[in-house]
C-alpha positions as CSV (number, residue, x, y, z in Angstrom):
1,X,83.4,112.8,-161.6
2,X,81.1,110.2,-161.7
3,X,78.0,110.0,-163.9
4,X,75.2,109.2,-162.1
5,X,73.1,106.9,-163.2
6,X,68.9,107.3,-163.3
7,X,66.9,105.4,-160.9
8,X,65.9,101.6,-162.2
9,X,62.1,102.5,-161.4
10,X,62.2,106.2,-164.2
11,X,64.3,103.2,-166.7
12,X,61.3,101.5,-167.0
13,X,59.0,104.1,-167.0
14,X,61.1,105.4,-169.6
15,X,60.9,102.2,-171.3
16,X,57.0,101.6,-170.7
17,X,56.5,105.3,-172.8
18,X,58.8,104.2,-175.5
19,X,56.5,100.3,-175.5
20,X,53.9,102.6,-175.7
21,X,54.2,104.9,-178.3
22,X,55.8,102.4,-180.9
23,X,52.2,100.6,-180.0
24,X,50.4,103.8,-180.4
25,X,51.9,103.4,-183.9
26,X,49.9,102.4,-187.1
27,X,52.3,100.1,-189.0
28,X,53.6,97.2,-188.1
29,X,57.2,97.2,-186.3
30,X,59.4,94.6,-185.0
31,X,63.3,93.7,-184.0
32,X,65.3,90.8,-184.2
33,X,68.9,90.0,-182.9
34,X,72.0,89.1,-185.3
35,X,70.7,85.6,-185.9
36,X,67.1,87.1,-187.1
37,X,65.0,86.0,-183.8
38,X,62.5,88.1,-183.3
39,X,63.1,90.2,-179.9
40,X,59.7,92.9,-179.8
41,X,56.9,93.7,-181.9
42,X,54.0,96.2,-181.5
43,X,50.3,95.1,-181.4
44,X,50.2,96.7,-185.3
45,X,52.3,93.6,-185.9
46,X,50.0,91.2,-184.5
47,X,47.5,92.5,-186.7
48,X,49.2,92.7,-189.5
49,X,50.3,88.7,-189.7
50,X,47.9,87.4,-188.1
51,X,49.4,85.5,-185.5
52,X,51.4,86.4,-182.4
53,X,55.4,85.6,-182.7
54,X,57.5,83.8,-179.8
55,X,59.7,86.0,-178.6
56,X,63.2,84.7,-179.0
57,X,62.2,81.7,-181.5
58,X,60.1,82.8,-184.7
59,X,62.0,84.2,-187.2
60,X,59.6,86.7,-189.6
61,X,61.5,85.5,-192.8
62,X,61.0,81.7,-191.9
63,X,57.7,81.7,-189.8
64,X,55.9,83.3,-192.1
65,X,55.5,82.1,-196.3
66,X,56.8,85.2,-198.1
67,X,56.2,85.9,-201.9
68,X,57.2,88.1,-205.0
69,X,54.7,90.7,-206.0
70,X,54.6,88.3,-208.9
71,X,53.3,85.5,-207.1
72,X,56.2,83.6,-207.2
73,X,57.8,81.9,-203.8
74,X,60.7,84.2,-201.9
75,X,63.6,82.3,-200.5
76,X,64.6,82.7,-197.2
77,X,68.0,84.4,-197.9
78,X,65.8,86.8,-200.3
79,X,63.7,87.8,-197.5
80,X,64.5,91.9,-196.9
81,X,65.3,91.4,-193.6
82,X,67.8,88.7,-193.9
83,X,69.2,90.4,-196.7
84,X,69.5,93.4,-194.7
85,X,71.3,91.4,-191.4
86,X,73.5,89.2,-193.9
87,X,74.4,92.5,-196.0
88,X,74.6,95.0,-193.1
89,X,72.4,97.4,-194.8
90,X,69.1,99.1,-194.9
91,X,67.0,97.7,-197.5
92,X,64.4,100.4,-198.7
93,X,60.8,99.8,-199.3
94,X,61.0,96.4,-201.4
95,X,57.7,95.0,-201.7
96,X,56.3,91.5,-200.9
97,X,53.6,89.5,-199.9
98,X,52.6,87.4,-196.9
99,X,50.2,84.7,-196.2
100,X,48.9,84.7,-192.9
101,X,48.1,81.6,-191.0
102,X,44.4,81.6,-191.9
103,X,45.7,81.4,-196.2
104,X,44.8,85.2,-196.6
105,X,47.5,87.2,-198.3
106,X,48.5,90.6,-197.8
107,X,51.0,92.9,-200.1
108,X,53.8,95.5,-198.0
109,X,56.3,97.2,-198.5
110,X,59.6,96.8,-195.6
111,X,62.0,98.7,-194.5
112,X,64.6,96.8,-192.3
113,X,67.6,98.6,-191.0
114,X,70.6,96.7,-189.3
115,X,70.9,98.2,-185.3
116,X,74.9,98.0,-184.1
117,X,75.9,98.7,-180.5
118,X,78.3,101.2,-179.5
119,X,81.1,99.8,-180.9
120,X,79.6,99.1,-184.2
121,X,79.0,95.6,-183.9
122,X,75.5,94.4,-185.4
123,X,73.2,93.1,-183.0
124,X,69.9,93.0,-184.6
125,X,67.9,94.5,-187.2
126,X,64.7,96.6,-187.0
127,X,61.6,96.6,-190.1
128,X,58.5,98.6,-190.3
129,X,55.8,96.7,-192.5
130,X,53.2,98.6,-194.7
131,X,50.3,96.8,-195.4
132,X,50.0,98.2,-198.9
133,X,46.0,96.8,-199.6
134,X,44.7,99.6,-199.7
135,X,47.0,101.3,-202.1
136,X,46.6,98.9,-203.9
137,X,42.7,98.8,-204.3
138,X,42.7,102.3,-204.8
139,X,45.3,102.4,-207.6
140,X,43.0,100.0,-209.3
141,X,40.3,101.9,-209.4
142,X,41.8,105.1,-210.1
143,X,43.3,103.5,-213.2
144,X,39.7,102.1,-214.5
145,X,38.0,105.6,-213.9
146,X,41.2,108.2,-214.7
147,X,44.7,106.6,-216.1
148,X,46.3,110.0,-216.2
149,X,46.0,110.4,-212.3
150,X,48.9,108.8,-210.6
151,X,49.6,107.9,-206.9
152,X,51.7,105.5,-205.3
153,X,52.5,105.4,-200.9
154,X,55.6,105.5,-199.5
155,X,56.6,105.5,-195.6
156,X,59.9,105.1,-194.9
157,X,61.2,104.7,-190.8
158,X,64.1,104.3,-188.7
159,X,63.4,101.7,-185.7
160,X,63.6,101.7,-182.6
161,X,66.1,98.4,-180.6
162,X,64.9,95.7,-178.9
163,X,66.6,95.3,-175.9
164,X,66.9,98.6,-173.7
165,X,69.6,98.0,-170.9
166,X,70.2,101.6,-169.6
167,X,68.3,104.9,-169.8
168,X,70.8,106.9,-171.6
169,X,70.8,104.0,-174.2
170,X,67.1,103.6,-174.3
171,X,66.6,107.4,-175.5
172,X,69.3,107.6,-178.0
173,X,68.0,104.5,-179.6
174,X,64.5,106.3,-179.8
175,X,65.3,109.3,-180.7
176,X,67.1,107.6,-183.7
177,X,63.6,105.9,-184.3
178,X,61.6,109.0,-184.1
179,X,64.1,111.2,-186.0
180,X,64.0,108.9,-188.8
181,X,60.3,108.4,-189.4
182,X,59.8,110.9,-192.4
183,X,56.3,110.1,-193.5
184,X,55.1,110.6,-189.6
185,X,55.0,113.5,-187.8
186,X,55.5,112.2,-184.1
187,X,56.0,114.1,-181.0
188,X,54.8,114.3,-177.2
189,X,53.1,117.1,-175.4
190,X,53.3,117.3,-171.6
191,X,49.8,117.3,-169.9
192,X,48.5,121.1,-170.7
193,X,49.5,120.0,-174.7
194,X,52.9,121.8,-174.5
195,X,55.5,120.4,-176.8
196,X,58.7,118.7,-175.6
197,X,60.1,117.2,-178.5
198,X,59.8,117.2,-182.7
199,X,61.0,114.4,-185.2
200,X,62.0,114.6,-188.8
201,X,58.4,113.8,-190.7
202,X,56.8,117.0,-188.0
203,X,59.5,119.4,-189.7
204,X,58.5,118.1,-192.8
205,X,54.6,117.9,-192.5
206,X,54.6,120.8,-190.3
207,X,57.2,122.9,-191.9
208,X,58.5,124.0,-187.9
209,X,62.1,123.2,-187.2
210,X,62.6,121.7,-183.4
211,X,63.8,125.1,-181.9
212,X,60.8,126.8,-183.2
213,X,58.4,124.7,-182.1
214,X,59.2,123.3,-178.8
215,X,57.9,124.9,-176.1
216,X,54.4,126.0,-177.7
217,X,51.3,124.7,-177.4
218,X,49.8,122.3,-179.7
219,X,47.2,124.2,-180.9
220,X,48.7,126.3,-183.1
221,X,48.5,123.5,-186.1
222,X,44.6,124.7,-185.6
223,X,42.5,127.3,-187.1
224,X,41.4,130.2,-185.2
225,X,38.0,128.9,-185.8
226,X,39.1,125.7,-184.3
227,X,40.8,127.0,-181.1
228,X,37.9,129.4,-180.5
229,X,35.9,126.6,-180.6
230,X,37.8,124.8,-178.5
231,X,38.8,121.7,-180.2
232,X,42.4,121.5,-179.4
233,X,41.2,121.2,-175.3
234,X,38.6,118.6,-176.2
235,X,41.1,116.5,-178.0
236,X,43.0,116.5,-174.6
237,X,40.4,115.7,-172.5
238,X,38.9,112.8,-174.6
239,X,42.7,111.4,-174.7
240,X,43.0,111.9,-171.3
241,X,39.6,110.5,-170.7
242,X,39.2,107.7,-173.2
243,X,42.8,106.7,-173.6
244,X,43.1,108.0,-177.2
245,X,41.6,110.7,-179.2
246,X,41.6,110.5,-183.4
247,X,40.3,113.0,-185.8
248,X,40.4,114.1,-189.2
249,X,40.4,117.9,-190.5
250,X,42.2,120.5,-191.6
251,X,45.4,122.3,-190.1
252,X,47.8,124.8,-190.6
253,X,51.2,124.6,-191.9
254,X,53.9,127.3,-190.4
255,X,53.4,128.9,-193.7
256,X,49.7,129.3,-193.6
257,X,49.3,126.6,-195.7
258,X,46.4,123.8,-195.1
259,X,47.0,120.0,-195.1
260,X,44.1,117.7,-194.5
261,X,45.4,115.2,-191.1
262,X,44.6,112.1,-189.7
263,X,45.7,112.7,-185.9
264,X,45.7,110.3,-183.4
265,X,46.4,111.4,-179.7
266,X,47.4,108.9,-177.1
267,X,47.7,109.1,-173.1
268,X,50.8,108.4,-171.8
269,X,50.6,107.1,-167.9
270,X,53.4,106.0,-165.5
271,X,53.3,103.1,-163.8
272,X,50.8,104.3,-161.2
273,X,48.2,105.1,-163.7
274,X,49.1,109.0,-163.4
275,X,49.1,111.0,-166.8
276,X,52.0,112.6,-167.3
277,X,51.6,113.8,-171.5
278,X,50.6,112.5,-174.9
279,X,52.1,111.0,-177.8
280,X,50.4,112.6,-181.2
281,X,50.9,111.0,-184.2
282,X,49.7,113.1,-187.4
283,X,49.6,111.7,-191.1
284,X,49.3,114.5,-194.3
285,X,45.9,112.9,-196.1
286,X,45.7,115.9,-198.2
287,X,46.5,113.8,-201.4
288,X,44.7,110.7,-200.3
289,X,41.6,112.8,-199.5
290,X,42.0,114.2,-203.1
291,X,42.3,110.6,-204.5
292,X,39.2,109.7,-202.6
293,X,37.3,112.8,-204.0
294,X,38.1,112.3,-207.7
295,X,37.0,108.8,-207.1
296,X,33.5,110.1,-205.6
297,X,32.8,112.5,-208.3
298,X,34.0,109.9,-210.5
299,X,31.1,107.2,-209.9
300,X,28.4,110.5,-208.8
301,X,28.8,111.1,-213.0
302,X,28.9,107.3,-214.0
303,X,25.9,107.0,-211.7
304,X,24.2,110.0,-213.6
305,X,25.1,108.9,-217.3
């Protein structure tokens, strides 16, 4: 029996919602081939260095002037990602920083993971960047104001390929991508907020394994206050309306528990323009907001004294 294969026009719709969630994303991703080229990058990328690579040209390791946290220069074949396509292995969160065209420096952390077809041959490489600044900034200051309170950020991610060829192909390489993002929570929602699919860092922010949680609506991560209110439906429409909703507040764990969120809603259209769902993308804050807080009262008393 023949398989049959899905129409070339739903491949790259399928393909469109995949460019478009990965851009929906916060930190910067990008793919190369086997020889390190660069092959996609999301707009976070652009951002992030600066510039905007040639597809099929720039390499990140060589394009770009990479150093050790200690200032000193890195070598191309120390770079994480050549490392990780010479060595065939993911290298975890090693940090760095980057100068940027205009001389400005930024410190991240990288997470490259080698990407192999189907018969295990390695064609590429994938790497999420984390612009650590911030981090940075506020560990400074919450060492001058309380050196017994300790925080550090990790986000750790599986990436999505660069070159989608076939349907099947294209959603088992994403939901590799999605299933892997730990630090995330990242799912889609069908045009009444329904969901129709869970990753990895949702179970683990959310505490809801896929078969629970599939099939309800999105609103039950909100108070009761909340959905009274009708804040859930307004997120929707301003999505649906503006493109993108974000918000920051309190929801509800499947324990009962609260986390403080950063959530970010994006529309999702076809290649007519027709809605057909949302990608959501919701970050746990709940111990940045705390580090923020401290760091609040902190300067309230200095200001006092």
């Amino acid at each position: 029996m023949k398989r049959q294969m899905k129409p070339k026009s739903e491949l790259c719709d399928r393909r469109w919602h995949f460019r478009d969630l990965l851009d929906a994303l916060p930190a910067a991703i990008y793919t190369t081939d086997a020889a390190g080229r660069i092959t996609f990058f999301n707009q976070a990328a652009v951002e992030f260095s600066g510039r905007r690579p040639e597809i099929g040209s720039d390499q990140w390791c060589v394009t770009w002037r990479l150093y050790w946290p200690d200032g000193r220069r890195m070598a191309h074949d120390e770079c994480p990602m050549a490392r990780a396509l010479k060595e065939d292995r993911p290298i975890r969160g090693g940090e760095a920083i980057a100068e940027r065209p205009d001389g400005t420096r930024v410190p991240f952390r990288t997470y490259p993971t080698p990407l192999h077809d189907a018969s295990g041959h390695l064609v590429g490489a994938v790497n999420m960047l984390v612009d650590i600044t911030a981090a940075k900034e506020i560990d400074e200051a919450r060492g001058r104001l309380n050196e017994t309170l300790e925080q550090r950020v990790t986000e750790r991610t599986r990436q999505l390929t660069e070159a989608l060829t076939q349907l099947r192909e294209s959603e088992r390489r994403f939901r590799l991508f999605v299933g892997g993002v730990t630090d995330y929570a990242i799912f889609m929602l069908d045009t009444g907020g329904v969901i129709t699919n869970w990753n990895t860092g949702a179970e683990r922010i959310k505490g809801y394994r896929a078969q629970e949680i599939i099939g309800q609506h999105f609103s039950v991560f909100y108070s009761l206050k909340d959905r009274e209110d009708g804040l859930p439906q307004r997120m929707l429409m301003t999505a649906a309306h503006d493109g993108r909703a974000e918000a920051e507040g309190w929801r509800i764990r499947k324990d009962g528990s609260r986390f403080w969120a950063n959530v970010v809603i994006d529309a999702v259209h076809d290649d007519t323009g027709d809605l057909i769902g949302f990608a959501k993308i919701t970050r746990d804050m709940t111990e940045r907001r705390a580090i923020d807080e401290q760091l609040r009262q902190s300067q309230k008393m200095e200001a006092v004294g």
